[in-house]
PAGU-102974 format. One record per residue: y, z, x of N, C-alpha, C in turn. Coordinates in steps of 0.1 Angstrom, whole numbers, padded with zeros to 4 digits, always signed. Atoms other than C-alpha are relative to their C-alpha. Layout:
// residues N
YZXYZXYZX;...
END
This chain:
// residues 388
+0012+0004+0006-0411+1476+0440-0004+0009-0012;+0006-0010+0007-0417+1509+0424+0010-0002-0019;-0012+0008+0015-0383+1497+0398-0003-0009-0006;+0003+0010+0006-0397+1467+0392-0014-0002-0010;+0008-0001+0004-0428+1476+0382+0000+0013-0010;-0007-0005+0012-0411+1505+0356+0004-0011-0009;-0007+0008+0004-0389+1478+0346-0008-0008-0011;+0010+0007+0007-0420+1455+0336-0003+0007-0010;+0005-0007+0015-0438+1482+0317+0011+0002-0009;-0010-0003+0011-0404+1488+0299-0005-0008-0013;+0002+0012+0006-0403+1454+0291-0011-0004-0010;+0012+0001+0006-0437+1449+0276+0000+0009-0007;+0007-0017+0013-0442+1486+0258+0014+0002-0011;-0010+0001+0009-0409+1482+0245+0009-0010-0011;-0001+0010+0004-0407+1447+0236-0012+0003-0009;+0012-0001+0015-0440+1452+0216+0003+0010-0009;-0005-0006+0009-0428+1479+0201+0006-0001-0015;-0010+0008+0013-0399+1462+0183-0005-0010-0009;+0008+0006+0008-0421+1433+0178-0013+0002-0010;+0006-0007+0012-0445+1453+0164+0003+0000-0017;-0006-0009+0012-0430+1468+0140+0007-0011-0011;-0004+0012+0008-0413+1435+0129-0011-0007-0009;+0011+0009+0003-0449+1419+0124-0001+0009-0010;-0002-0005+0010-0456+1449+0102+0005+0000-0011;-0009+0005+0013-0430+1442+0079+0001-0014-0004;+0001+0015+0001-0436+1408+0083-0009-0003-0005;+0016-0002+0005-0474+1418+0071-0006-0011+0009;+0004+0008-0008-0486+1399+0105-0008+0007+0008;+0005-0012-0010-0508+1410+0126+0002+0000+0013;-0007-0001-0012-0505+1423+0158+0000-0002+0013;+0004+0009-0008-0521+1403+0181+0008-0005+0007;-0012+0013-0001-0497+1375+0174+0014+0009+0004;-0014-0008-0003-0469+1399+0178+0000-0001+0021;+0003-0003-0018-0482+1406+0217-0004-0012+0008;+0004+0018-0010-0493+1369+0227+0021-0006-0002;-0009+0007-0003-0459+1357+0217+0011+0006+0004;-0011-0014-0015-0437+1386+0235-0005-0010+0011;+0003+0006-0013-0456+1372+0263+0006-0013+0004;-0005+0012-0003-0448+1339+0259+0017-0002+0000;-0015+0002+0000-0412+1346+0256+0007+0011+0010;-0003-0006-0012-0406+1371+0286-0008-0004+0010;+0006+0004-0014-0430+1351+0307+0004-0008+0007;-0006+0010-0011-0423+1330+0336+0008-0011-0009;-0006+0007+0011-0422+1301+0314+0010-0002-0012;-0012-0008+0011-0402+1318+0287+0012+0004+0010;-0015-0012-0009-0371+1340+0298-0002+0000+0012;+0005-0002-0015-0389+1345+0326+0006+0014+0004;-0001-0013+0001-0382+1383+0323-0010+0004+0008;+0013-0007-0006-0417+1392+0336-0007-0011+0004;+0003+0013-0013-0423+1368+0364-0016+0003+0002;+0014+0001-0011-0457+1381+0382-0012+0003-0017;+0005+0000+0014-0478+1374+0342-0017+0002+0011;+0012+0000-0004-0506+1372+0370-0009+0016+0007;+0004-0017-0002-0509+1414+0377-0002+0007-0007;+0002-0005+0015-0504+1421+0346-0011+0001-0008;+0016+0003+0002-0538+1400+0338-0008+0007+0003;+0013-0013-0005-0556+1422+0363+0002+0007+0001;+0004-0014+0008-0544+1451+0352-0006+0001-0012;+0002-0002+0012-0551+1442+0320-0016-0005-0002;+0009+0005+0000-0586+1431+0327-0007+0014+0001;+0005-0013-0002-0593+1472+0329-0003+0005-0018;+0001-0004+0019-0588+1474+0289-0018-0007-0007;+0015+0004+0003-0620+1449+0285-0009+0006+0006;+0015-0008-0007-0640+1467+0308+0000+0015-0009;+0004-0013+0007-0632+1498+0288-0007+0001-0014;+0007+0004+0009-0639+1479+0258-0016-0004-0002;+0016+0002-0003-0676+1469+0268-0007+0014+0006;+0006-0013+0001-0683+1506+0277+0002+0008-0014;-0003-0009+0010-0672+1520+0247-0009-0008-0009;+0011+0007+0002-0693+1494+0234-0012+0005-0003;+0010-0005-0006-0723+1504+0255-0003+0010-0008;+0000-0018+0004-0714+1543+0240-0008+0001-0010;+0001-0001+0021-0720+1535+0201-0013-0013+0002;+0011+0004+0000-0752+1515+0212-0014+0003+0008;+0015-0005-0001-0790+1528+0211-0009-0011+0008;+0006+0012-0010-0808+1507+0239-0015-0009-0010;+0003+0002+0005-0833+1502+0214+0004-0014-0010;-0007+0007+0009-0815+1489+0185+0004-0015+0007;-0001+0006-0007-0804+1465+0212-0005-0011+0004;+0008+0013-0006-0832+1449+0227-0008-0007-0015;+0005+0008+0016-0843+1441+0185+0010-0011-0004;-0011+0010+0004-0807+1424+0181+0001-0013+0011;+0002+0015-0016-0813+1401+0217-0008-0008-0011;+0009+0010+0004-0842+1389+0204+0004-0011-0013;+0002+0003+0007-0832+1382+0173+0014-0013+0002;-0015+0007-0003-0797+1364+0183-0001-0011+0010;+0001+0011-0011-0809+1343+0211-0004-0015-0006;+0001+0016+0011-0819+1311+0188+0012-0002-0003;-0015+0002+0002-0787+1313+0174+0010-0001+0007;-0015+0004-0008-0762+1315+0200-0008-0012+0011;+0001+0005-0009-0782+1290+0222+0003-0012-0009;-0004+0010+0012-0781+1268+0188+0018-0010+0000;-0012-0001+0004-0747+1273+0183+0005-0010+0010;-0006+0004-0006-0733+1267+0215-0002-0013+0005;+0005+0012-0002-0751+1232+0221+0010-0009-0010;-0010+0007+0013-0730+1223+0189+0013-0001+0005;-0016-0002+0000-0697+1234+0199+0005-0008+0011;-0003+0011-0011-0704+1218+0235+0000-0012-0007;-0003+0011+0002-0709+1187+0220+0012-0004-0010;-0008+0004+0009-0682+1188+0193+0015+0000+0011;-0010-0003-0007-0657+1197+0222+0001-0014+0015;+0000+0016-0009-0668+1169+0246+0002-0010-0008;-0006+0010+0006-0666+1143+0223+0017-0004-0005;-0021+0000-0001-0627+1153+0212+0003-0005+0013;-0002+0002-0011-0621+1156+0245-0003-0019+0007;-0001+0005+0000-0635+1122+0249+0008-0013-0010;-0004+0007+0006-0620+1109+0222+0018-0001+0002;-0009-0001-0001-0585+1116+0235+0003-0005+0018;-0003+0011-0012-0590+1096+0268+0000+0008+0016;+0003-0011-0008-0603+1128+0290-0008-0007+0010;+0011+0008-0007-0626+1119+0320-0014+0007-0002;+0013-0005+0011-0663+1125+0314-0003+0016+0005;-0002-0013+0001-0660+1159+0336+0004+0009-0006;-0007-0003+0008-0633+1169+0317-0001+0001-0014;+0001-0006+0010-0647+1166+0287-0014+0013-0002;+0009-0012-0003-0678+1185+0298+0002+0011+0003;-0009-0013-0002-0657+1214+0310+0004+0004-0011;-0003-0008+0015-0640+1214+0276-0011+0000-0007;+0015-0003+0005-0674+1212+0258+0000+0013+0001;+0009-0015-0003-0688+1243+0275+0015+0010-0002;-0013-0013+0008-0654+1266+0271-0003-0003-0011;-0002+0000+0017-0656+1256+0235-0015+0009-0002;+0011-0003+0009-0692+1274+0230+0003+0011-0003;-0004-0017+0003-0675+1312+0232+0002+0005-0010;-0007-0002+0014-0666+1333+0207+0012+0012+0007;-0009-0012-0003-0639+1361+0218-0004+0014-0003;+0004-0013+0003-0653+1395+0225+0012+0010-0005;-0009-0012+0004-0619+1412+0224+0005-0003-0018;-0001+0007+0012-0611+1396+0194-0012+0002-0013;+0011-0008+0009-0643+1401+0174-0002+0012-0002;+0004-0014+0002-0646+1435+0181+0015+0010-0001;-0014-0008+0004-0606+1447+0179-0002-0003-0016;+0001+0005+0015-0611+1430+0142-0009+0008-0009;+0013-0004+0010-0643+1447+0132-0001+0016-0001;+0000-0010+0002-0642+1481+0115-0009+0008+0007;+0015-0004-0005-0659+1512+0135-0009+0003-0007;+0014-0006+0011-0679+1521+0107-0005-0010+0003;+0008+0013+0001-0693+1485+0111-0004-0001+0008;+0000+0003-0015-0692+1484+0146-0016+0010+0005;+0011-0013-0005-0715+1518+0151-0011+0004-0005;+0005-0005+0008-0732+1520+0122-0009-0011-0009;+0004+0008+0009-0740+1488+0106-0009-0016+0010;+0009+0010-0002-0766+1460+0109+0011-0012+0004;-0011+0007-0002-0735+1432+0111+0009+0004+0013;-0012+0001-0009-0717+1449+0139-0011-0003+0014;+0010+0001-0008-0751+1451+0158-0006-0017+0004;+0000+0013-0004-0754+1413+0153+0010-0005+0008;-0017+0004-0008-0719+1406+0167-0003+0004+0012;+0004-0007-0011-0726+1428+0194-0011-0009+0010;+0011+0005-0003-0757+1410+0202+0005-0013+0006;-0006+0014+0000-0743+1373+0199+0010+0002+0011;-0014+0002-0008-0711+1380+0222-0009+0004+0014;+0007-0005-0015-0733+1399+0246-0010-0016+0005;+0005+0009-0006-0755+1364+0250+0008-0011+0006;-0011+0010-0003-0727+1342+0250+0007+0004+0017;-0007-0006-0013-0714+1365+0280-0008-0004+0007;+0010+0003-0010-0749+1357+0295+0002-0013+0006;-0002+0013-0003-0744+1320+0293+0017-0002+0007;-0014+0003-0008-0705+1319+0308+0000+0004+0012;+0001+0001-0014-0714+1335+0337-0007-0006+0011;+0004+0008-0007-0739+1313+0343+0005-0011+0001;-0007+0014+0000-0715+1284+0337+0013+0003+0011;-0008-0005-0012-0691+1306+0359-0004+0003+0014;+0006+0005-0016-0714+1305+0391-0001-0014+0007;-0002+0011-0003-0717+1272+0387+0011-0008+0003;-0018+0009-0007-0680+1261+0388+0006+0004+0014;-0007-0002-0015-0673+1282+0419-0014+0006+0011;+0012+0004-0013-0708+1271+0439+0005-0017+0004;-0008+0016-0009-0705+1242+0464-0009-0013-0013;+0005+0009+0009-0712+1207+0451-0013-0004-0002;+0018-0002-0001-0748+1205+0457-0003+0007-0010;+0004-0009+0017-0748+1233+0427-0012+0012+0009;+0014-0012-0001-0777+1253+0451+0004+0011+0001;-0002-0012+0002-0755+1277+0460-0003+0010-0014;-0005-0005+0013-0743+1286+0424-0015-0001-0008;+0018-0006+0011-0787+1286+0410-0004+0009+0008;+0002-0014-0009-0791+1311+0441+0009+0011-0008;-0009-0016-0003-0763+1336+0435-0010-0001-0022;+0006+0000+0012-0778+1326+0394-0011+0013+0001;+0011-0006-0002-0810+1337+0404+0000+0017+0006;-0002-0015-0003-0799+1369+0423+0007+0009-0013;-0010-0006+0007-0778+1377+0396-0014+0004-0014;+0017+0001+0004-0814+1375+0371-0008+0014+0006;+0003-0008-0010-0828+1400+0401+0006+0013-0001;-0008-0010-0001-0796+1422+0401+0001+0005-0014;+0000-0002+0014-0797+1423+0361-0011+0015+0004;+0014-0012+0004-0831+1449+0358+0005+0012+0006;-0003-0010-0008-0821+1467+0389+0011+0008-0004;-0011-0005+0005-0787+1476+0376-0002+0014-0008;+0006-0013+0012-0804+1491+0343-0006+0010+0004;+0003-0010-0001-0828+1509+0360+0006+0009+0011;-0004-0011-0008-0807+1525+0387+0011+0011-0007;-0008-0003+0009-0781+1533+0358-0004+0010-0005;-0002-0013+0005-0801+1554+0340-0012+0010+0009;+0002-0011-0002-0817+1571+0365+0007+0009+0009;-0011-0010-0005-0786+1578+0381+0011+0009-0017;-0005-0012+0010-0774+1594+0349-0010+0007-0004;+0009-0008+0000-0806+1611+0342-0004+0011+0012;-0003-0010-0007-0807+1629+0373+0015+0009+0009;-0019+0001-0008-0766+1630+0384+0008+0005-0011;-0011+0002+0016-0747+1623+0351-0003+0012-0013;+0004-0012+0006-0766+1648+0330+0001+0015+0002;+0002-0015-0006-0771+1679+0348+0019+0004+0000;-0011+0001-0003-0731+1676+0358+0008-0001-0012;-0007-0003+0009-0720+1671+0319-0001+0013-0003;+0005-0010+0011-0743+1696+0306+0003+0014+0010;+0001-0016-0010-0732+1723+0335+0016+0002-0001;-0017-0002-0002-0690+1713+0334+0005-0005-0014;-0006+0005+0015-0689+1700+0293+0011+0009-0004;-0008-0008+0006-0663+1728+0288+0015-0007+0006;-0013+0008-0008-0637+1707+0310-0001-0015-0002;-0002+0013+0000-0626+1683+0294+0006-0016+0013;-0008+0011-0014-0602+1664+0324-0010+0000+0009;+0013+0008-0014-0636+1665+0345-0009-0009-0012;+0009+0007+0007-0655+1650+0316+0009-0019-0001;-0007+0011+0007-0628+1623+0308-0001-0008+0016;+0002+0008-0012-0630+1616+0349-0012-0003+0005;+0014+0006-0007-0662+1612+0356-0006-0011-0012;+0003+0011+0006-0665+1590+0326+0008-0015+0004;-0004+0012-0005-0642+1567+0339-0007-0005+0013;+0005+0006-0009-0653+1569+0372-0012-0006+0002;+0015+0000+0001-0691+1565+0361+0004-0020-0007;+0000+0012+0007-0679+1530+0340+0005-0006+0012;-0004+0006-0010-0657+1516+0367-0006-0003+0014;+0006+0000-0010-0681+1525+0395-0011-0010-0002;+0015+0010+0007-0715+1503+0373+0011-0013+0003;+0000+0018-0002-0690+1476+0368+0005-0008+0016;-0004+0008-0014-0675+1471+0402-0014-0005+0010;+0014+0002-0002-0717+1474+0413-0002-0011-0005;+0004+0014+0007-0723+1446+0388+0008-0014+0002;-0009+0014-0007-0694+1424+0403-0003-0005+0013;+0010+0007-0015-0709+1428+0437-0017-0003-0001;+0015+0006+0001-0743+1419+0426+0001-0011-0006;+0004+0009+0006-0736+1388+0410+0006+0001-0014;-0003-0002+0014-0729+1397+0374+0013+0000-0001;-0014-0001+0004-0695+1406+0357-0002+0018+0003;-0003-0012+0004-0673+1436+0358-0005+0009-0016;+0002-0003+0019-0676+1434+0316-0017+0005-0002;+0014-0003+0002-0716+1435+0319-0004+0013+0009;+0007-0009-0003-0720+1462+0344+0008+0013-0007;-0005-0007+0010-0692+1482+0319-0013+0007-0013;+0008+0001+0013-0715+1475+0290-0013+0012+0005;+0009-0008-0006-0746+1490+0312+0003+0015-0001;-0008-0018-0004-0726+1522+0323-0002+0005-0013;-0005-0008+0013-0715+1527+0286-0018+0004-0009;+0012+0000+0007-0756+1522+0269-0010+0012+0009;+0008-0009-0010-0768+1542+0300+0002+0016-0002;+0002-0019+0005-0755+1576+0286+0004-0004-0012;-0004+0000+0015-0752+1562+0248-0009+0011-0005;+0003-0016+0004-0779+1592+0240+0000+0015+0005;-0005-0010-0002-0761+1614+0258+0010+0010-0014;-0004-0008+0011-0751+1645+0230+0019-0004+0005;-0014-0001-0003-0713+1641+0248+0007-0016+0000;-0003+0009-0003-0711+1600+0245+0011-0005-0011;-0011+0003+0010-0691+1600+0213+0011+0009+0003;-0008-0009-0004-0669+1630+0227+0012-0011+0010;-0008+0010-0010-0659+1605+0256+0005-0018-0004;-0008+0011+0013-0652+1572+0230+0012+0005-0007;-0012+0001+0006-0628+1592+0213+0011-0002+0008;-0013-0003-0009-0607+1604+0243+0004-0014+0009;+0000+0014-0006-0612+1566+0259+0006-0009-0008;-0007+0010+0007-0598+1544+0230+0012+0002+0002;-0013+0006-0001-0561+1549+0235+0003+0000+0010;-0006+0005-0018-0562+1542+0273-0006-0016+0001;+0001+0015+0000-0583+1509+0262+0007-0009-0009;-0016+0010+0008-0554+1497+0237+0011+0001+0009;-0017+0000-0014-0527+1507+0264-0006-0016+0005;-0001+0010-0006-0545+1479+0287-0005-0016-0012;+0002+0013+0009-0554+1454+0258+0011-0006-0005;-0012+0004-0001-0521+1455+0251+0008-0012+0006;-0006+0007-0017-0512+1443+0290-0009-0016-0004;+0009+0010-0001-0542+1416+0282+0009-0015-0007;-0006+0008+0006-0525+1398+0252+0013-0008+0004;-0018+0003-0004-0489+1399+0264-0006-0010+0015;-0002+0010-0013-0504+1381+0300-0008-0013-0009;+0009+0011+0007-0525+1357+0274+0012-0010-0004;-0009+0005+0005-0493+1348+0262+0010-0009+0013;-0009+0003-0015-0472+1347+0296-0003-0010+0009;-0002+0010-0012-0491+1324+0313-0001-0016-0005;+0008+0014+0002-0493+1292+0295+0011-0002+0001;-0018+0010-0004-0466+1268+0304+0003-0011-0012;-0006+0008+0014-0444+1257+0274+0004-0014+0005;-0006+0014-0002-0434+1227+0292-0014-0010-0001;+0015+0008-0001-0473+1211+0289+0002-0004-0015;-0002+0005+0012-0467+1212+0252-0002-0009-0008;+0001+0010-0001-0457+1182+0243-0010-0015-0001;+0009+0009-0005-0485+1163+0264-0017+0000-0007;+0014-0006+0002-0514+1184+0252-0002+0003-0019;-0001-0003+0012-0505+1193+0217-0010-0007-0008;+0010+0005+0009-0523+1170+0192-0008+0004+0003;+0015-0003-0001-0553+1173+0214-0005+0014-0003;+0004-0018+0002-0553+1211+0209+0001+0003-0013;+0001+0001+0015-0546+1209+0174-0015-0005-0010;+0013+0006+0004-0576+1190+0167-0010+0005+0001;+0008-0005-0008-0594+1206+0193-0003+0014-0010;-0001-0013+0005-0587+1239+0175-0006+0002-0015;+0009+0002+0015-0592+1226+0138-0009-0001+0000;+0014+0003-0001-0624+1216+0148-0005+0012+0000;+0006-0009-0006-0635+1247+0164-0001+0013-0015;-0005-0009+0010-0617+1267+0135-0008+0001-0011;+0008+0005+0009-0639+1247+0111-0015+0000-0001;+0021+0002+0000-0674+1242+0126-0004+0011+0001;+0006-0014+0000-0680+1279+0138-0003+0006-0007;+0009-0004+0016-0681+1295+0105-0011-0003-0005;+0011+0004+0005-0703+1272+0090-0010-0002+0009;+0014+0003-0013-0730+1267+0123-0002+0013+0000;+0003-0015+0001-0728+1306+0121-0005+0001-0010;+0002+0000+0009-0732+1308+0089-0015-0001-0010;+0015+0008+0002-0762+1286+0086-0015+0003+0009;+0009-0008-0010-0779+1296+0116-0002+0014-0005;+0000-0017+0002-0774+1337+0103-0014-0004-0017;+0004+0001+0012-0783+1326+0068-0022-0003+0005;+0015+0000-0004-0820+1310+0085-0008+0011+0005;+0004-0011-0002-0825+1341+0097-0002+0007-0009;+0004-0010+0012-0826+1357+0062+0012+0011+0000;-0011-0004+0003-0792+1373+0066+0007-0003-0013;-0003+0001+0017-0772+1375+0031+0007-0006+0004;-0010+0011+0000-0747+1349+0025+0012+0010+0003;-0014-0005-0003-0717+1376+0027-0001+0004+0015;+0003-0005-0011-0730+1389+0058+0007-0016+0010;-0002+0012-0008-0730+1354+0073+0012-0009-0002;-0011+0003+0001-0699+1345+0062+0009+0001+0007;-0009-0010-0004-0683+1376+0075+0000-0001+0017;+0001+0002-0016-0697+1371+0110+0004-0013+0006;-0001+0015-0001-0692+1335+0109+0018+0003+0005;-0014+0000-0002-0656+1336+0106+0008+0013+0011;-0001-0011-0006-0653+1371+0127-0001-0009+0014;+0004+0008-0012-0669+1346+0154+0010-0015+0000;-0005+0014-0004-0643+1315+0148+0009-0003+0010;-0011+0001-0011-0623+1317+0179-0010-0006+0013;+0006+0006-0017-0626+1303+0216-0006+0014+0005;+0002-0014-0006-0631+1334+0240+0010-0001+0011;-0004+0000-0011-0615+1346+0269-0004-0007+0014;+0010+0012-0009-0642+1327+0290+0005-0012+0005;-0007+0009-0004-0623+1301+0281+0009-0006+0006;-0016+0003-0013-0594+1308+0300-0004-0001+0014;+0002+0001-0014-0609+1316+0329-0009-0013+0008;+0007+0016-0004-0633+1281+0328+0012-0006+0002;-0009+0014-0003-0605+1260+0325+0014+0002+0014;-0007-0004-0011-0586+1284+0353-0008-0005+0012;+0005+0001-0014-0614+1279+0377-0004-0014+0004;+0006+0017-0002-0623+1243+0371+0015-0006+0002;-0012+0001-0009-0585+1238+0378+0003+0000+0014;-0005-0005-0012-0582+1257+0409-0009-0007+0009;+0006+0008-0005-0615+1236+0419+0001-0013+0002;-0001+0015+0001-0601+1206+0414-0007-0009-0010;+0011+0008+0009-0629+1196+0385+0009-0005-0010;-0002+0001+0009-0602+1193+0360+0013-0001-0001;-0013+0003+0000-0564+1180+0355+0006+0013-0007;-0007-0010+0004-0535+1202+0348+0001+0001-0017;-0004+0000+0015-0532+1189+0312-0015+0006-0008;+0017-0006+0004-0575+1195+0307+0002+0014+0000;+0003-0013-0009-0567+1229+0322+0005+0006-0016;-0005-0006+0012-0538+1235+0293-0003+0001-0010;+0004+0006+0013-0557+1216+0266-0010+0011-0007;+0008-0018+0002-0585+1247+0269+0011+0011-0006;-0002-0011+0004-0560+1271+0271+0008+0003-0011;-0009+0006+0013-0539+1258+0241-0010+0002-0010;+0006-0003+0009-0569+1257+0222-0002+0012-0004;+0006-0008-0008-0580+1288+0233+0009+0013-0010;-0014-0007+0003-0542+1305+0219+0001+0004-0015;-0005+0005+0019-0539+1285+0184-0018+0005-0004;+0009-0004+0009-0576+1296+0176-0001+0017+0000;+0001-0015+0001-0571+1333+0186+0010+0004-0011;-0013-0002+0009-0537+1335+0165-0009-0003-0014;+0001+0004+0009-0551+1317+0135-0013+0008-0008;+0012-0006+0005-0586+1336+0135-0001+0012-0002;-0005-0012-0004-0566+1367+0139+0004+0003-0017;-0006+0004+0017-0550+1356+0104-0010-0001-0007;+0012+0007+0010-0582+1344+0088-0001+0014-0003;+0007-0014-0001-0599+1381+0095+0011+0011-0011;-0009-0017+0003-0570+1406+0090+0005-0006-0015;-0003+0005+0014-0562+1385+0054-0007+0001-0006;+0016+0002+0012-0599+1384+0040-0010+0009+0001;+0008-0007+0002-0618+1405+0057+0003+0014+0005;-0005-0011-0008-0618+1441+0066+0001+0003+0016;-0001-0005-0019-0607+1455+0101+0012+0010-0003;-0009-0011-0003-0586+1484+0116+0013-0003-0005;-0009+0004+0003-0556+1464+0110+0008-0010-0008;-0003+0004+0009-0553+1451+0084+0010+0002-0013;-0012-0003+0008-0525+1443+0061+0002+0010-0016;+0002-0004+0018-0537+1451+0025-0009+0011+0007;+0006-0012+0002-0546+1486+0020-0016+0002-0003;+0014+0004+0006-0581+1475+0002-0008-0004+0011;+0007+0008-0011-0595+1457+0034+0006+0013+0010;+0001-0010-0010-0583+1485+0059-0007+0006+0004;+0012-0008+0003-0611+1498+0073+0003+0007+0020;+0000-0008-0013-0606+1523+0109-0016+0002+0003;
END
């Protein structure tokens, strides 16, 4: 077991590697380099790296790191000014995108579940994806990363309530109960957060800040402990991350523990893409294609401009609203996991299941392209747009 699970990471750290470095030269970005590794040493592919399903949840530790590091480089303040201001807009939005996605969906001979399932996946935008794209100067420092931030964080509100509901009984009461606890468990969260780092977390930096390897461990353990709390209360692992990380953002030591945390959350972001890649079954192809094509153009197309216009009514500048627009034109992760669980529930055929996660693939790849060609981010091809 212990060989096999060497063997894997070879495979993957060493396969991206090569591919890396090809996309590089290839001026591609690197995304697409790690989704399509996946797809070509996963089950379905070569089938090199069979278990694409461990890989997932390990690699589901890189977003949790990502929504604390988040949390780190945001003023709880600044915060509750960007909610307010973003909640019109993303409830706007997503009403659009559901209906532009149910209708395809019906228009390609879907049943009327099925197209309501794809609907609601279609309203996301992709947090890892938005925020791997977006420079940290922008991210930490700027009015635009604070809206982004804002917008993904509501969208996350509304998927989990769409994800109680898919896996509550048919009656639906269960899934407005655990809703409603989850509503209940929200406040409590926050305020046991910080005043378990106000009286715990504090005293314990500001007495052992000279050690580093205890600072770098109690930061992990302090993120990982909130979100596994926020998974048994109802919420997400990613939301009680985000908590952990805002709960000592005005701690003097919270940018000390961002730096030393970013290359352990690209190690598993890494793992994320490559299983994003691995698990979609090339043999569906075929069946599903057009409709994901469509599905995708659509999504590719309307997001920008419903962003755009919505930002703009807000009195945001036209480049600003451009920039977030198109930063925001992808599916999300959400998406995968709706069209996983309304599968595994039976709400939704194998080809509905793919038709999501197809869309889901061809809009991350392509919006991966749009960004890293036009607008600035970390990894970006042209020297002029580079922005770390």
């Amino acid at each position: 077991m212990a060989h096999d699970v060497i063997q894997t990471f070879f495979l993957i750290f060493s396969g991206a590697a090569v591919l890396a470095s090809l996309a590089l030269f290839a001026r591609q970005p690197l995304l697409v380099a790690y989704i399509i590794l996946g797809a070509f040493m996963g089950p379905h592919g070569m089938g090199w790296v069979a278990d694409v399903d461990l890989i997932a949840q390990i690699a589901s530790i890189g977003i949790i790191f990502l929504l604390f590091l988040l949390g780190l480089d945001m003023q709880p303040q600044a915060l509750l000014n960007v909610l307010r201001q973003v909640t019109t807009i993303t409830l706007i939005s997503s009403v659009l995108f559901a209906a532009a996605g149910y209708s395809i969906g019906y228009l390609f001979g879907y049943s009327w579940l099925e197209c309501l399932i794809i609907g609601v996946a279609m309203m996301f935008s992709s947090t890892i994806i938005g925020i791997k794209l977006l420079p940290t100067t922008v991210l930490h420092h700027k009015h635009s990363g604070e809206l982004m931030i804002g917008m993904l964080l509501m969208q996350d509100f509304l998927a989990i309530f769409v994800l109680l509901l898919l896996i509550s009984d048919v009656s639906g009461t269960s899934g407005l109960l655990q809703f409603g606890q989850s509503l209940i468990a929200l406040p409590l969260l926050i305020g046991g957060s910080v005043l378990a780092v106000r009286w715990i977390l504090q005293p314990l930096f500001a007495r052992f800040d000279r050690i580093g390897e205890y600072i770098f461990l109690l930061a992990i353990g302090w993120c990982l402990g909130v979100a596994e709390l926020a998974e048994t209360a109802g919420l997400s692992r990613e939301i009680g991350a985000f908590i952990a990380g805002i709960s000592i953002a005005t701690s003097p030591i919270a940018q000390y523990i961002a730096l030393n945390l970013k290359p352990l959350r690209d190690f598993f972001l890494i793992l994320f893409f490559f299983s994003l890649g691995g698990g979609f079954d090339l043999s569906l192809i075929p069946h599903i294609i057009v409709p994901a094509l469509v599905l995708a153009a659509v999504m590719l197309g309307l997001k920008p401009v419903v962003y755009h216009y919505l930002l703009r009514s807000q009195s945001e500048s036209k480049a600003l609203s451009w920039d977030i627009g198109f930063r925001l034109g992808q599916n999300s992760e959400f998406s995968l996991l709706i069209a996983y669980i309304a599968f595994n529930t039976q709400l939704i055929g194998h080809n509905a299941s793919h038709l999501v996660q197809a869309t889901a693939i061809i809009t991350f790849l392509i919006s991966s392209y749009i960004v890293v060609f036009n607008f600035p981010s970390p990894i970006a091809l042209n020297g002029r747009l580079r922005r770390d």
